[in-house]
C-alpha positions as CSV (number, residue, x, y, z in Angstrom):
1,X,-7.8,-1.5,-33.5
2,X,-10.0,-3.5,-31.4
3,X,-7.1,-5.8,-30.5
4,X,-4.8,-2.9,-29.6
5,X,-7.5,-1.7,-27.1
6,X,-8.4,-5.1,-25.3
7,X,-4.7,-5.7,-25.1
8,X,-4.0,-2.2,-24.1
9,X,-6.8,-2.9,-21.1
10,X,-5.4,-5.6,-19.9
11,X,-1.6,-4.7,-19.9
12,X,-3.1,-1.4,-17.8
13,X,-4.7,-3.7,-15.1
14,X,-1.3,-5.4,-15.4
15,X,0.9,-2.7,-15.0
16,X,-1.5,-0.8,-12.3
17,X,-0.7,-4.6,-10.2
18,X,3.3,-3.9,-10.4
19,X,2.8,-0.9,-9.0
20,X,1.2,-2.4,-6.0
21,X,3.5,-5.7,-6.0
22,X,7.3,-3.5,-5.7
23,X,6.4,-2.4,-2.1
24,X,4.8,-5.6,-1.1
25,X,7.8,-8.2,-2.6
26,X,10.6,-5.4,-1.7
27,X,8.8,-6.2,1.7
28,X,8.8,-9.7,1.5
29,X,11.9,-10.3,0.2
30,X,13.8,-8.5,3.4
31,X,11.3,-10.1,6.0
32,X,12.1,-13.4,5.0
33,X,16.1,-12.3,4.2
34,X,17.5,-15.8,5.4
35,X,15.2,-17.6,3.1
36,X,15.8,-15.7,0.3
37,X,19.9,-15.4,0.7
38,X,19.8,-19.6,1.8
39,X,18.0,-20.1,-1.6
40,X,19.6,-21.6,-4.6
41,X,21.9,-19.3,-5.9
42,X,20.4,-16.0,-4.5
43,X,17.9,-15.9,-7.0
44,X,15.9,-12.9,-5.7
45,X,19.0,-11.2,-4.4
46,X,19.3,-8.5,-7.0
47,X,15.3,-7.3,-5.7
48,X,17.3,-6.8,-2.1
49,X,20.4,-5.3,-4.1
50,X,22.9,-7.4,-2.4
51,X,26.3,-8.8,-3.5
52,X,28.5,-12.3,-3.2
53,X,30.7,-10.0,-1.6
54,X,28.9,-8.2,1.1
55,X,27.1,-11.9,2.1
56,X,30.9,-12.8,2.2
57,X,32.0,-10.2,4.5
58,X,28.7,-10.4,7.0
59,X,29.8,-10.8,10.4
60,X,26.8,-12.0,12.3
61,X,23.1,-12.4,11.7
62,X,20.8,-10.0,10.2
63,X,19.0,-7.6,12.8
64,X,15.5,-6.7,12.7
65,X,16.9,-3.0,12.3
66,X,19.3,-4.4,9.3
67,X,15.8,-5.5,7.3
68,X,14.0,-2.0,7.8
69,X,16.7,0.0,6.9
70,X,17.2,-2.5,3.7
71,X,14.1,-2.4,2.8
72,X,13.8,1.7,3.4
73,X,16.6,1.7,1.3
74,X,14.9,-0.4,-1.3
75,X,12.1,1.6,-1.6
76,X,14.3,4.2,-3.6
77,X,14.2,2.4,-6.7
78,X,11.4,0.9,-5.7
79,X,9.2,4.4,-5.6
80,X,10.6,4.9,-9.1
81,X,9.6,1.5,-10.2
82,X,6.1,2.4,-8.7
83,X,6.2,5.8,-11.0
84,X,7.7,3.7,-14.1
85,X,4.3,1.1,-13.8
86,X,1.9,4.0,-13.1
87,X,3.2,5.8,-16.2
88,X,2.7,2.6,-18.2
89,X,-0.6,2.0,-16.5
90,X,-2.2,5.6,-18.1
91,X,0.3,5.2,-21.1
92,X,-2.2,1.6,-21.9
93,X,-5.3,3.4,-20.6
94,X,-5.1,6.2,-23.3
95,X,-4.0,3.6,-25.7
96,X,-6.8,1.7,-24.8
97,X,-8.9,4.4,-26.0
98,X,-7.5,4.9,-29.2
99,X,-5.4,7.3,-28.4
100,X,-2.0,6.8,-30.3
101,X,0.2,9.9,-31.0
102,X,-1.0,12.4,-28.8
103,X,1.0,15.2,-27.0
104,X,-0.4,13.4,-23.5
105,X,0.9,9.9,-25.4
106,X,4.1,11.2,-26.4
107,X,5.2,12.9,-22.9
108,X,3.8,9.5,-20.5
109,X,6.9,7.8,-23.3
110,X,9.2,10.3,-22.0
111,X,8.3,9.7,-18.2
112,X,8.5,5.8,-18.6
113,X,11.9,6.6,-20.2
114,X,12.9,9.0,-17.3
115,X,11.8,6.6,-14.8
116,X,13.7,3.7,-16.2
117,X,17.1,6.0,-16.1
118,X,16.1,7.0,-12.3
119,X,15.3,3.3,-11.4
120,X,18.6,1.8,-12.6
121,X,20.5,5.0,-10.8
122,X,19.1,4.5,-7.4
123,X,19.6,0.4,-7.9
124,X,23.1,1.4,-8.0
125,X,22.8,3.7,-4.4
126,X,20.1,0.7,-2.9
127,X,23.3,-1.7,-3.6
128,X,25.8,0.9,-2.2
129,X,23.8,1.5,1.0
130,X,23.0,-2.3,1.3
131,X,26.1,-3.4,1.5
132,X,26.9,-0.5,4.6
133,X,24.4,-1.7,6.2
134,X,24.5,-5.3,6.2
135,X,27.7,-4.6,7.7
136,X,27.0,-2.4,10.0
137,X,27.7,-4.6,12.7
138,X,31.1,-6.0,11.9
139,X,34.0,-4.8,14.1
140,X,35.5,-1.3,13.5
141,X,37.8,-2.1,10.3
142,X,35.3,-4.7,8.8
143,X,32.7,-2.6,7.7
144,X,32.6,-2.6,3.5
145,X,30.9,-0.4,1.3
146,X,30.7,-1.5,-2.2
147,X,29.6,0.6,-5.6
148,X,28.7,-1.5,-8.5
149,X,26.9,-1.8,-12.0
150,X,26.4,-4.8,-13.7
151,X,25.4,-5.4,-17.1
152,X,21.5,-5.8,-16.7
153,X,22.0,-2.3,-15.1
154,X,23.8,-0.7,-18.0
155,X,21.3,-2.5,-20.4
156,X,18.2,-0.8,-18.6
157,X,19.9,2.6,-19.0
158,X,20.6,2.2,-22.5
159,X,16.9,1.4,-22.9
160,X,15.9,4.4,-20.8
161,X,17.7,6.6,-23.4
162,X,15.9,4.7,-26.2
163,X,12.8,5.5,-24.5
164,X,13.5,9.4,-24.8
165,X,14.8,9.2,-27.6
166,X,11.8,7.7,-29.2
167,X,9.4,9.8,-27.7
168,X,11.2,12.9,-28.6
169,X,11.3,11.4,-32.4
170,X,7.2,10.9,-31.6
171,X,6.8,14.3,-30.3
172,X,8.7,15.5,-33.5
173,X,6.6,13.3,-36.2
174,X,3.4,14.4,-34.0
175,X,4.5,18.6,-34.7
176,X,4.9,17.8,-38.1
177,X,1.4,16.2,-38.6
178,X,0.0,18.9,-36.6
179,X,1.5,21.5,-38.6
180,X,0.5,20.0,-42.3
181,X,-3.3,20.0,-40.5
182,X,-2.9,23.4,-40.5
183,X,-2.1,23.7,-43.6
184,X,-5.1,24.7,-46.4
């Protein structure tokens, strides 16, 4: 158990850094949008939510008003993110306690779970209103709006349901050992 609990400590340190690193990189990654869409093969281009297509289809350089309204749009799943490492962060903290399959335990599960499903769904409207915006200033005719999902996307949903699900089968298996407790 004293492995569980220094592990569970330092994940919770980890996890309370994430939720002060999404803002900040979301941040970075749109002031410095030129570096990051010039590097090789747009490797952070899924933390700005943009597309081959929409780079593609941009008609001039990106504005300073282009990179605050991307990155206000980014903070969308990017407050849910927050939410998703703050739940993880007390989720760690009780663990490192001891706590293990408590009602508290069991319903921080269900939260990480709901905030996975949120994050992935407002990815999908971050992408949507990135690609508006990016192309906000083409010529009336040019501007492209784009919806997409890709397959990381539809993976983190399916693990979002997972999550609930598990946590409802803990909250079940936690009644049940409550209610045999009870029992004389």
């Amino acid at each position: 158990m004293n492995r569980i609990q220094r592990l569970s400590q330092r994940l919770r340190f980890l996890f309370l850094a994430g939720t002060v690193l999404v803002p900040v990189v979301d941040a970075l990654s749109w002031a410095f949008f030129e570096q990051v869409i010039a590097s090789p093969a747009h490797t952070l281009s899924p933390l700005l939510g943009l597309s081959w297509s929409t780079a593609l289809f941009m008609a001039g350089p990106i504005t300073v008003t282009m990179k605050l309204l991307g990155f206000a749009s980014s903070l969308l799943p990017g407050v849910a993110s927050m939410y998703c490492f703050w739940c993880l962060a007390r989720l760690f903290a009780r663990f490192g306690q001891g706590e293990m399959f408590s009602g508290p335990v069991v319903e921080l599960i269900r939260r990480i779970g709901w905030a996975v499903l949120a994050t992935q769904g407002l990815r999908v409207v971050h992408g949507t209103l990135v690609s508006l915006l990016l192309t906000m200033d083409n010529a009336p005719g040019q501007h492209m709006i784009t919806v997409g999902m890709d397959s990381v996307t539809l993976s983190e949903i399916i693990t979002g349901v997972v999550i609930i699900l598990a946590s409802w089968v803990m909250d079940e298996a936690r009644k049940l050992k409550e209610e045999q407790e009870l029992v004389i």
